[in-house]
Short mmCIF file of the C-alpha atoms (twelve columns), coordinates in Angstrom:
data_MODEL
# 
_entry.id   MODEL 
# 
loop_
_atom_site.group_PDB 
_atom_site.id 
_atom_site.type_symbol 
_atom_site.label_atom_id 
_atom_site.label_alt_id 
_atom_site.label_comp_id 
_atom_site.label_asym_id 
_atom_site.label_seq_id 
_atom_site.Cartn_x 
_atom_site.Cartn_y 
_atom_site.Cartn_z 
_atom_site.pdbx_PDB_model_num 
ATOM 1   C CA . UNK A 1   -19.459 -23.992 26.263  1 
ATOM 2   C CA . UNK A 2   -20.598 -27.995 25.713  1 
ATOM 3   C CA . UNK A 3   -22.916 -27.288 28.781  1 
ATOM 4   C CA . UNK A 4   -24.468 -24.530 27.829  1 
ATOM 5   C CA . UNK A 5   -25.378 -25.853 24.393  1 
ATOM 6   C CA . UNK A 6   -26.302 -28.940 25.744  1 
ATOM 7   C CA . UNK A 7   -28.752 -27.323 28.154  1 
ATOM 8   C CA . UNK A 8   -30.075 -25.206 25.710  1 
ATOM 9   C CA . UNK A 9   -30.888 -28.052 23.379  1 
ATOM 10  C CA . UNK A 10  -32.528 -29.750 26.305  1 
ATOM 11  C CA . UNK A 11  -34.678 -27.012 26.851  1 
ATOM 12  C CA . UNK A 12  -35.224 -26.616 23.007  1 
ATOM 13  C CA . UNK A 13  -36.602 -30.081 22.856  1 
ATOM 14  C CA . UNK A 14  -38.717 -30.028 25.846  1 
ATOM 15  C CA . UNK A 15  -40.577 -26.924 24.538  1 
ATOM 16  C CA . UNK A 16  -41.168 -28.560 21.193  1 
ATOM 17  C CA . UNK A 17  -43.228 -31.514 22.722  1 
ATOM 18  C CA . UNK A 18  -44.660 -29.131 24.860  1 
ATOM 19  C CA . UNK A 19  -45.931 -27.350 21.473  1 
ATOM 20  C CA . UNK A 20  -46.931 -30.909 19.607  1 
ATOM 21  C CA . UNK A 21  -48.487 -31.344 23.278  1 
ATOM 22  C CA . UNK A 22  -50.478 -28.264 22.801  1 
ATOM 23  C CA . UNK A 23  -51.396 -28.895 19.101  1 
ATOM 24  C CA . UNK A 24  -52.744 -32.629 19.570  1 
ATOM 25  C CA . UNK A 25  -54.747 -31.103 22.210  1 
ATOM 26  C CA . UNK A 26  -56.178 -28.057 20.268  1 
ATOM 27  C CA . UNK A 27  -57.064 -30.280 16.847  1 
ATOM 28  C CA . UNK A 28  -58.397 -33.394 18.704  1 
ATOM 29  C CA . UNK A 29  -60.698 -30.778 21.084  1 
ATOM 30  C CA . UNK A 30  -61.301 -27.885 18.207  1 
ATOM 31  C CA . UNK A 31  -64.809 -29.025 17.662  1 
ATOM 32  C CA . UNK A 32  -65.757 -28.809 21.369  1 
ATOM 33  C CA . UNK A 33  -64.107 -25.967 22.662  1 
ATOM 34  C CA . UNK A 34  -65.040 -22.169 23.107  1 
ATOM 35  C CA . UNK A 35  -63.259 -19.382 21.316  1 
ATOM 36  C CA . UNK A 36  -61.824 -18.321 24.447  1 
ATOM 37  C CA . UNK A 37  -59.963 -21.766 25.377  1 
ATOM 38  C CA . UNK A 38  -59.288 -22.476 21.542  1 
ATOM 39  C CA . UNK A 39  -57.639 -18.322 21.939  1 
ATOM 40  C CA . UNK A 40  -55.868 -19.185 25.123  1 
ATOM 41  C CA . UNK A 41  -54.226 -22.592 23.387  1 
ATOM 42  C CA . UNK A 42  -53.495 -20.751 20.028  1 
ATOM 43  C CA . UNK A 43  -51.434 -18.102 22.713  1 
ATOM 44  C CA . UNK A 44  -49.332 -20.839 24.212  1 
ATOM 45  C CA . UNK A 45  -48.418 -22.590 21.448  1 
ATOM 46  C CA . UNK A 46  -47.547 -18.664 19.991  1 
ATOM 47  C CA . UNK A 47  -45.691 -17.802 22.892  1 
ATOM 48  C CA . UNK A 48  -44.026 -21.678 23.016  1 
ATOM 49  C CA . UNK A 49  -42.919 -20.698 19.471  1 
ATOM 50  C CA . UNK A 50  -41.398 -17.926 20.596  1 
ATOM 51  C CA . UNK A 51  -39.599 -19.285 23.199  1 
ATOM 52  C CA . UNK A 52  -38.812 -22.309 20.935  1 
ATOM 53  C CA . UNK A 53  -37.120 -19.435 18.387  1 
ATOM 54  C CA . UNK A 54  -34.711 -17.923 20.819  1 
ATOM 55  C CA . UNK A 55  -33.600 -21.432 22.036  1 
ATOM 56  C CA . UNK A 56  -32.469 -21.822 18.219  1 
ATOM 57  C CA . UNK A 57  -31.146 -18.496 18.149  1 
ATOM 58  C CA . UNK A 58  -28.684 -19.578 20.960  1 
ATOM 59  C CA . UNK A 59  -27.962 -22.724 19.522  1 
ATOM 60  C CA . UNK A 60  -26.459 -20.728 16.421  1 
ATOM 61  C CA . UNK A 61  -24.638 -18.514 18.483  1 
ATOM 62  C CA . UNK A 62  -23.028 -21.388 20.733  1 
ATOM 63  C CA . UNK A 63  -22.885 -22.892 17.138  1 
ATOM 64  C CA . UNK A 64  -21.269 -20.077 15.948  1 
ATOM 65  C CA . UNK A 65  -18.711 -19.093 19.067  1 
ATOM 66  C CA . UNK A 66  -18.116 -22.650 18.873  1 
ATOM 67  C CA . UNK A 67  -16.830 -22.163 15.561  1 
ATOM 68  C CA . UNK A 68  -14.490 -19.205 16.071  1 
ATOM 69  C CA . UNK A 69  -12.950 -20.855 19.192  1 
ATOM 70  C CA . UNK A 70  -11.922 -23.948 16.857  1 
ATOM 71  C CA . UNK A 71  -10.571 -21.675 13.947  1 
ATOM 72  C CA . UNK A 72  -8.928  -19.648 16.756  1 
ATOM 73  C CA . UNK A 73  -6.928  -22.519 17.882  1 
ATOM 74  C CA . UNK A 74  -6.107  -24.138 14.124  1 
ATOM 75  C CA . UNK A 75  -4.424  -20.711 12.843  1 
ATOM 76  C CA . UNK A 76  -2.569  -21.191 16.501  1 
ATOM 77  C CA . UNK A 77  -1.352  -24.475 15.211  1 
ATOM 78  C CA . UNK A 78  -0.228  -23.272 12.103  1 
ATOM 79  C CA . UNK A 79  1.286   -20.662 13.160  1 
ATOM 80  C CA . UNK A 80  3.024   -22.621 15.550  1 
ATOM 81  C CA . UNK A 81  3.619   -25.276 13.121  1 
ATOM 82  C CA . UNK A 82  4.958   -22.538 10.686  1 
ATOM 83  C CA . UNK A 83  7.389   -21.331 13.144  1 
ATOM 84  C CA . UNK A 84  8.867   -24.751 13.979  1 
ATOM 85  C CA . UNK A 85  9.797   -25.477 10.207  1 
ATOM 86  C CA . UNK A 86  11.376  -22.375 9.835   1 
ATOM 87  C CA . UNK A 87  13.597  -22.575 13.048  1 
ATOM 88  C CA . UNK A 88  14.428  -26.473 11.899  1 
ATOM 89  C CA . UNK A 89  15.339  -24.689 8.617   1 
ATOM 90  C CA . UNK A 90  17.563  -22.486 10.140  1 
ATOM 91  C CA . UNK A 91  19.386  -24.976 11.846  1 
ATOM 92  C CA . UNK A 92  20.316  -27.089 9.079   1 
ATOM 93  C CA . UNK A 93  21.655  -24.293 7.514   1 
ATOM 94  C CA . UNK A 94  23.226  -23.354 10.393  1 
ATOM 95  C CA . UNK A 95  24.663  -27.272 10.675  1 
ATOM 96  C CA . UNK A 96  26.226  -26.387 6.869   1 
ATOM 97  C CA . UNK A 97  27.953  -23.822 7.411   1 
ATOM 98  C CA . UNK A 98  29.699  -24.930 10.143  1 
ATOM 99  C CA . UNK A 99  30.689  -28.071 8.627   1 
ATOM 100 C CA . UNK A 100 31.579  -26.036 5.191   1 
ATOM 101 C CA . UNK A 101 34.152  -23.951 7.330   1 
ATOM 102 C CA . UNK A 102 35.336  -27.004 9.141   1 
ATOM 103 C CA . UNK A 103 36.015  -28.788 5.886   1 
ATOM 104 C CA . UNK A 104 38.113  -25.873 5.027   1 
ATOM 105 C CA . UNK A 105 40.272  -25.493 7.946   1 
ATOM 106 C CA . UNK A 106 41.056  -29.305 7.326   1 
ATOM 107 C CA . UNK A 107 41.905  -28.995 3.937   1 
ATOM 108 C CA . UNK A 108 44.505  -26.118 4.774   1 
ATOM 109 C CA . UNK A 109 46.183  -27.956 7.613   1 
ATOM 110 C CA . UNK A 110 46.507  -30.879 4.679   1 
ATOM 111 C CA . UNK A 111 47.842  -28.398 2.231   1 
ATOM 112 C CA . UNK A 112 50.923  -26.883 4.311   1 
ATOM 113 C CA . UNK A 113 53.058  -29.981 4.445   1 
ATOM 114 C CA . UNK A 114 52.426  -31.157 1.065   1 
ATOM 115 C CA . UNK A 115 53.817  -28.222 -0.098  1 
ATOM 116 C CA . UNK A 116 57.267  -28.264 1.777   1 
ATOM 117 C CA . UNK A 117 57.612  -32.512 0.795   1 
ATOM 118 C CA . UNK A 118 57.590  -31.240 -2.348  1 
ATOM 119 C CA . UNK A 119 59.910  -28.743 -1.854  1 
ATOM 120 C CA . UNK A 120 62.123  -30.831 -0.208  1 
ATOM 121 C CA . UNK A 121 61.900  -33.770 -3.097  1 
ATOM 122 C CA . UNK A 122 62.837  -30.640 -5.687  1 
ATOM 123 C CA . UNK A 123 66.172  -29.899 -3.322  1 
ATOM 124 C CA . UNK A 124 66.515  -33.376 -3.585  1 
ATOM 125 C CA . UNK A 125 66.338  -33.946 -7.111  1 
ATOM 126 C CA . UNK A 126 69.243  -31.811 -7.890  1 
ATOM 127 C CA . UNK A 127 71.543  -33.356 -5.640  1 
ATOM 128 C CA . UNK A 128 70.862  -37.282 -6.356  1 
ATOM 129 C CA . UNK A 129 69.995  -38.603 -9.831  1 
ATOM 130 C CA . UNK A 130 69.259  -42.090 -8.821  1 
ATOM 131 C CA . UNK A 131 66.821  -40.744 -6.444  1 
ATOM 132 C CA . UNK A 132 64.713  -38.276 -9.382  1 
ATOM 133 C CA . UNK A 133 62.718  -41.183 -10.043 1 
ATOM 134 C CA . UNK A 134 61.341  -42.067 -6.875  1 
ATOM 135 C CA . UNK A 135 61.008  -38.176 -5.421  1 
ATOM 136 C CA . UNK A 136 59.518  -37.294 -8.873  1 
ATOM 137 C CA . UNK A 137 56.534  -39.662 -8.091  1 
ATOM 138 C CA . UNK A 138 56.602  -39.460 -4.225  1 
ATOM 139 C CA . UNK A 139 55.661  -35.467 -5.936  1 
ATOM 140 C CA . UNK A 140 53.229  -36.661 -8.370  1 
ATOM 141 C CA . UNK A 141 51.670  -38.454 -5.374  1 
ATOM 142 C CA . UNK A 142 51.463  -35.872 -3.015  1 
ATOM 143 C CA . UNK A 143 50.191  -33.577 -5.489  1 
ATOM 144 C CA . UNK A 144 47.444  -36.199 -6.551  1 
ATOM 145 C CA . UNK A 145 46.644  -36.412 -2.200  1 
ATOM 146 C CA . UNK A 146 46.693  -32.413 -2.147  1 
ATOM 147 C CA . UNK A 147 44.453  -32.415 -5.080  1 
ATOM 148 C CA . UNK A 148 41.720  -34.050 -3.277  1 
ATOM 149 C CA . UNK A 149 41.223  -31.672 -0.714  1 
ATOM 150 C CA . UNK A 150 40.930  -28.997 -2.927  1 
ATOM 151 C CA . UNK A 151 37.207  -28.786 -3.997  1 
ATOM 152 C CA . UNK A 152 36.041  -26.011 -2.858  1 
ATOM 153 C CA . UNK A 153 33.453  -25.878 -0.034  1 
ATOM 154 C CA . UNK A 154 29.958  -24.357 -0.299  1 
ATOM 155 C CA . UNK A 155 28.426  -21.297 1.347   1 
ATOM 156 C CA . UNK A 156 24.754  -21.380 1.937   1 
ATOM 157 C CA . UNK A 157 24.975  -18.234 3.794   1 
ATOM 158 C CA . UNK A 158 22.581  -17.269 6.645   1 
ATOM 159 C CA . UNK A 159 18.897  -17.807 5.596   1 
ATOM 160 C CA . UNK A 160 16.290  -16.265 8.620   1 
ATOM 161 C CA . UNK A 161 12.736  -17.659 8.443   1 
ATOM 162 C CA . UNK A 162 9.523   -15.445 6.777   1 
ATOM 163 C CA . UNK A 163 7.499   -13.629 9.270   1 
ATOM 164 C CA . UNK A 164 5.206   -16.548 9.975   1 
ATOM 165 C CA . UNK A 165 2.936   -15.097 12.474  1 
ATOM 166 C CA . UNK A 166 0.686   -12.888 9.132   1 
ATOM 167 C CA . UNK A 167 -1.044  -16.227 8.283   1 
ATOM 168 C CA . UNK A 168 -3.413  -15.606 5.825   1 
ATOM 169 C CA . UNK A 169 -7.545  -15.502 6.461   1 
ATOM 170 C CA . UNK A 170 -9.509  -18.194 4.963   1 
ATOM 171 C CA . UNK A 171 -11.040 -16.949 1.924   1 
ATOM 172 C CA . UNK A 172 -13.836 -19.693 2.250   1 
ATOM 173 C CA . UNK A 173 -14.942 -18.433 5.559   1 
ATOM 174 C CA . UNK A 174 -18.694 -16.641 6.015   1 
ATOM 175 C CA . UNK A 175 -18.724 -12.808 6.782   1 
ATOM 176 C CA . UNK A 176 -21.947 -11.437 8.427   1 
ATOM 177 C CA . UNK A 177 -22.861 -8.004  9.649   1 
ATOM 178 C CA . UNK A 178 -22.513 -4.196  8.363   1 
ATOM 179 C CA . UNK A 179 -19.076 -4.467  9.202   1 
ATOM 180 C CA . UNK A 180 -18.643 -7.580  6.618   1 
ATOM 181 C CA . UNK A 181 -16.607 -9.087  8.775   1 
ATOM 182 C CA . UNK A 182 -15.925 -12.874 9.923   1 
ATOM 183 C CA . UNK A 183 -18.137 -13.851 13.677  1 
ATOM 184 C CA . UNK A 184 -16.619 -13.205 16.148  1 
ATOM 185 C CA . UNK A 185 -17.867 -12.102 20.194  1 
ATOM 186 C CA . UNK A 186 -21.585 -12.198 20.072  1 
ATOM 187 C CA . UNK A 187 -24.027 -12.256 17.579  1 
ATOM 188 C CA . UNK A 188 -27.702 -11.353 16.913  1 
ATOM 189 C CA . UNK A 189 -30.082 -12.800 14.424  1 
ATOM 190 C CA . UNK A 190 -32.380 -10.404 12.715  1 
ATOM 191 C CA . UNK A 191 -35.985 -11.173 12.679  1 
ATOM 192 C CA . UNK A 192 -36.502 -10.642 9.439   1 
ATOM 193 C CA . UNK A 193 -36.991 -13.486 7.416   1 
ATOM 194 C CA . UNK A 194 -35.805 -11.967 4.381   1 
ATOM 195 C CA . UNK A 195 -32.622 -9.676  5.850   1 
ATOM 196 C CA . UNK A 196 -29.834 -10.372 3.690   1 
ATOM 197 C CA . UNK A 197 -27.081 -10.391 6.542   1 
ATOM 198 C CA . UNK A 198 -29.058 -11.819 8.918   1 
ATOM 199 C CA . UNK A 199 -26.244 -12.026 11.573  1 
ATOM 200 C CA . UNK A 200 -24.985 -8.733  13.201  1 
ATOM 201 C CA . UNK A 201 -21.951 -8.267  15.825  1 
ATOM 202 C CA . UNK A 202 -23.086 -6.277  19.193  1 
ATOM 203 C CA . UNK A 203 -21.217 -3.933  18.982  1 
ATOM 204 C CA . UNK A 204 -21.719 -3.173  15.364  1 
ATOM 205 C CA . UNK A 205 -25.603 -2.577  16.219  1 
ATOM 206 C CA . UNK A 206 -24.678 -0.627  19.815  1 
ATOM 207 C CA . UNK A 207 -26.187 -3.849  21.596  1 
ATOM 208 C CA . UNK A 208 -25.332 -5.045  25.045  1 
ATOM 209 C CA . UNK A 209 -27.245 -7.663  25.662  1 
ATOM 210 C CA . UNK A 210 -29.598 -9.598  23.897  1 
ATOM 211 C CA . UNK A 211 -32.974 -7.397  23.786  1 
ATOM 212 C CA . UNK A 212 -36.230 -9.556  24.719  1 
ATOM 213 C CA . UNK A 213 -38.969 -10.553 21.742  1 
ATOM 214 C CA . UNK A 214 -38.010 -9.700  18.298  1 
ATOM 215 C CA . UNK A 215 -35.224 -7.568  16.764  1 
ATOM 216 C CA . UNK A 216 -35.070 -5.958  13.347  1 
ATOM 217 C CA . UNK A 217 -31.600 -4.689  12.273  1 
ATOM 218 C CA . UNK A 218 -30.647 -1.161  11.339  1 
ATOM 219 C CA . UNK A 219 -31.642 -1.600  7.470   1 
ATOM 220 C CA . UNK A 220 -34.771 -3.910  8.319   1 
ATOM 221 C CA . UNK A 221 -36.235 -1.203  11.400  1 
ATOM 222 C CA . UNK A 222 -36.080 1.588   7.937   1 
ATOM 223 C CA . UNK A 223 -38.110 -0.904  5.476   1 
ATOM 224 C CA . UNK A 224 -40.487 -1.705  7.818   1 
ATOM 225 C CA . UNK A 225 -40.950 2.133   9.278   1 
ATOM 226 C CA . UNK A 226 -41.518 3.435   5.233   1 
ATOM 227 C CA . UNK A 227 -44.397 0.097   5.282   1 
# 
């Protein structure tokens, strides 16, 4: 691809000094030439034009192929980049839960012999008086230690990530053709200076390869047939 359009710009610019070539030579010998020589310059610069115009005619379709393969390959990162958040999402979530169930499980296994020293402090109780006082707060403080395990724990639940591979089309981005579509494959210019799409897909136009001297799209070919 960076070959190609460097070659072609190569050849672009040695055409156009062939042309200024031509026309230095043509205006500095005008006076003293015959009508056939100053004919048979006017024809090469003509057809040098013409060859100049397809050169620049590539150069916007590299140009433009260029520009698709780059957009190609940022919607790849994005989606990729998309795809990765979500799936870190997921695990942190995932990382919750388990600790949220954990944190439960602990506060049970805390619970269970609480319960039964307090039990046993209330059996106590009734058989001792001296010892109420001391068992009634050993209670208190065992039921002040249960109490702090018993907040309970939060469920995020399981969150999957959006879809991420629809990404959306960039609304700022040219369409061309009848198909009023984005470029993409390859492209041909219509020679029409005042065509309103200017740019047409192949395939859109049932084109192959890129027909030799001029081309006039669908729309242009019927304008200039009712001329």
């Amino acid at each position: 691809m960076v070959s190609d359009c460097l070659f072609t710009f190569l050849l672009y610019l040695d055409l156009k000094g062939q042309i200024d070539s031509l026309a230095r030579e043509y205006t500095a010998n005008a006076r003293t030439l015959s009508s056939e020589q100053k004919l048979s310059l006017l024809r090469q610069i003509q057809q040098s034009y013409g060859k100049c115009k397809e050169f620049g005619d590539d150069k916007v379709q590299l140009a433009m192929q260029t520009y698709e393969m780059v957009d190609k390959h940022i919607r790849r990162l994005d989606t990729d980049l998309a795809r990765f958040e979500a799936d870190l999402k997921e695990k942190q979530i995932e990382s919750t839960d388990y600790d949220s169930t954990s944190s439960k499980s602990n506060k049970s296994d805390h619970r269970g012999p609480k319960k039964k020293e307090v039990t046993r402090t209330r059996s106590k109780v009734k058989n001792s008086d001296d010892d109420c006082s001391s068992k009634s707060s050993q209670k208190k403080v065992k039921l002040t230690q249960g109490s702090e395990f018993s907040t309970p724990a939060v469920n995020f639940g399981n969150v999957h990530p959006s879809d991420v591979l629809d990404m959306p089309v960039d609304p700022n981005e040219p369409t061309y053709c009848l198909c009023h579509q984005v470029s993409y494959g390859e492209m041909i210019g219509c020679d029409n200076t005042d065509c309103s799409i200017e740019w047409f897909h192949f395939a859109c136009v049932g084109l192959t390869t890129k027909p030799r001297g001029k081309w006039y799209c669908p729309r242009c070919s019927q304008e200039r047939k009712k001329k």
